[in-house]
Structures are given as structure tokens and as C-alpha cells.
C-alpha angles and dihedrals in degrees: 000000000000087000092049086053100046087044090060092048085052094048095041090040086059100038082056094050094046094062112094132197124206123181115196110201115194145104131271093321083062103035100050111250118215085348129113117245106255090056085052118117095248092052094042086050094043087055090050114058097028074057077068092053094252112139096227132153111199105196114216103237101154120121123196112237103022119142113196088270094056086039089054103041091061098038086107097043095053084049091053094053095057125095087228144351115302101250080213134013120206099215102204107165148127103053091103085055097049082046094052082044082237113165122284090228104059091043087052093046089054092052106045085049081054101051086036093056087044094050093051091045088057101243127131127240134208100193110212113202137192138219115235124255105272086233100063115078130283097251107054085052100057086056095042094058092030089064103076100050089041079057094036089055096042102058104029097246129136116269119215091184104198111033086186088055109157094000095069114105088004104123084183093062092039143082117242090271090072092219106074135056129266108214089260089056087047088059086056097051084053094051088045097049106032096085082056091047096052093045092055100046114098111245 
């Protein structure tokens, strides 16, 4: 009796283990524009890797629109919201401010106070970057793109370094926009990124 009890703690103690939580954190690449949501990157992620056989819930952060300052400014609040602590956040911010040509430093500075707060609350980050737009000057975009493996560095986290890998400049993988993913783009981030993802998940 005692061993059959001690069996099922056993059991129950490594199914909840097993459960992961990751929490990606972006903009409208994250968060599926114009997309439904199961065509989102969270849920084609989720699919993925649970198609692994991994138990894994990605939770859809991602706001259109948000610069690293709005991305910032509501970190605690999506937290908040959460039943526990993400066991990985998917930082996937800063193309809406190269967009907006706002400066490097403050988008940096956000970022670096994001992955800062993750880290002391004991939560590991995989930090997405971008590449700039080819018509801004040359040297915003070498600081632009500088920026993530300056923060990668910095704080000791994984760098995915083009979140649009394979899907930029590919009107086939695009909406009309030209700038965001189609479903079929969003496949092609996943498979980009999920060696990164696996890698990053604790085990």
C-alpha cells in the first residue's frame, strides 16, 4: 500500500515537472497579425514542439504595436497574470522602434532592464533579435543589430539573432504588408527557432 502511494506521488511529482511553461513576449510578430490564433507563433510553436512529445504550454504575450518601452512598462503585469513562473521567455522585441527610427540606446536600455528583471527572478531568456530596415543609415543599423549580441553577451542568455529568418523578402511567406508573416511564414520562424527553443528549455 505504502509502495503504491509513494508510486503515484512519484507519478503525479514528474507529470508536473514535465509541464513547461514558456511565455513569448513580443509585438505583432509574436502576437499573430491578421492571423488566427492558431496560426499564431505561440500556437505553431506550441504544436511543434508537444508534436515532440514535449508537454509544453507557450503563452501568447505578444502585443501589436509595442515598442521596448511599451514592452517594458507591462513585463510585471503579464507576470502577474500567469498561474506560475514561465519556465522560458521568448524575448522578441525592438523592430517597431527601428521602425519608428527611435534611438538604439533607449531600446537597448529597455531591453537589458527586461532580460535583467527575468534573470533575478530566476527565469530563463532566449533573446530574438532583428535585422534593421536596408533604407535607414548605416550607422543606426550597425547599432541596431549590434545591440542583441552586445545583451546576449552581457547577461549570459541564448541569441536567436533574426527572428524573420527565411520569411524576410519572401512575398510568398508574407501578408500583403510585406512585413509580417502569412501562417505559412510563421511555419518557417518555428522551424528556425526550435533548435534554439529546445536547447533553452530546462530538462
Amino acid at each position: 500500500m505504502h509502495l503504491l502511494i509513494a508510486g503515484m506521488l512519484l507519478f503525479f511529482s514528474g507529470a508536473a515537472r514535465a509541464e513547461a511553461l514558456v511565455l513569448a513576449f513580443g509585438d505583432s510578430l509574436t502576437a499573430g497579425y491578421q492571423l488566427k490564433p492558431a496560426e499564431s507563433f505561440p500556437a505553431q510553436l506550441q504544436a511543434a514542439l508537444r508534436k515532440e512529445g514535449r508537454a509544453v504550454t507557450v503563452h501568447n504575450a505578444g502585443v501589436s504595436g509595442d515598442t521596448t518601452t511599451a514592452g517594458r512598462a507591462r513585463v510585471d503585469w503579464v507576470l502577474r497574470g500567469l498561474k506560475r513562473k514561465p519556465d522560458l521567455v521568448i524575448l522578441a522585441l525592438g523592430a517597431n522602434d527601428m521602425l519608428r527610427g527611435q534611438p538604439v540606446a533607449t531600446a537597448q536600455a529597455n531591453l537589458d532592464a527586461m532580460i535583467g528583471g527575468f534573470r533575478k527572478a530566476g527565469i530563463p531568456v532566449l533573446l530574438v533579435g532583428m535585422l534593421a530596415s536596408r533604407n535607414l543609415d548605416a550607422a543606426y543599423r550597425r547599432a541596431f543589430e549590434g545591440m542583441y549580441p552586445t545583451l546576449a553577451k552581457k547577461h549570459g542568455v541564448p541569441l536567436y539573432p533574426f527572428f524573420m529568418q527565411g520569411v524576410a523578402g519572401q512575398p510568398g511567406l508574407q501578408l500583403a504588408d510585406g512585413m509580417h508573416p502569412n501562417a505559412k511564414g510563421v511555419g518557417v520562424m518555428v522551424r528556425g527557432i526550435l533548435p534554439s527553443v529546445r536547447k533553452a528549455l530546462p530538462r
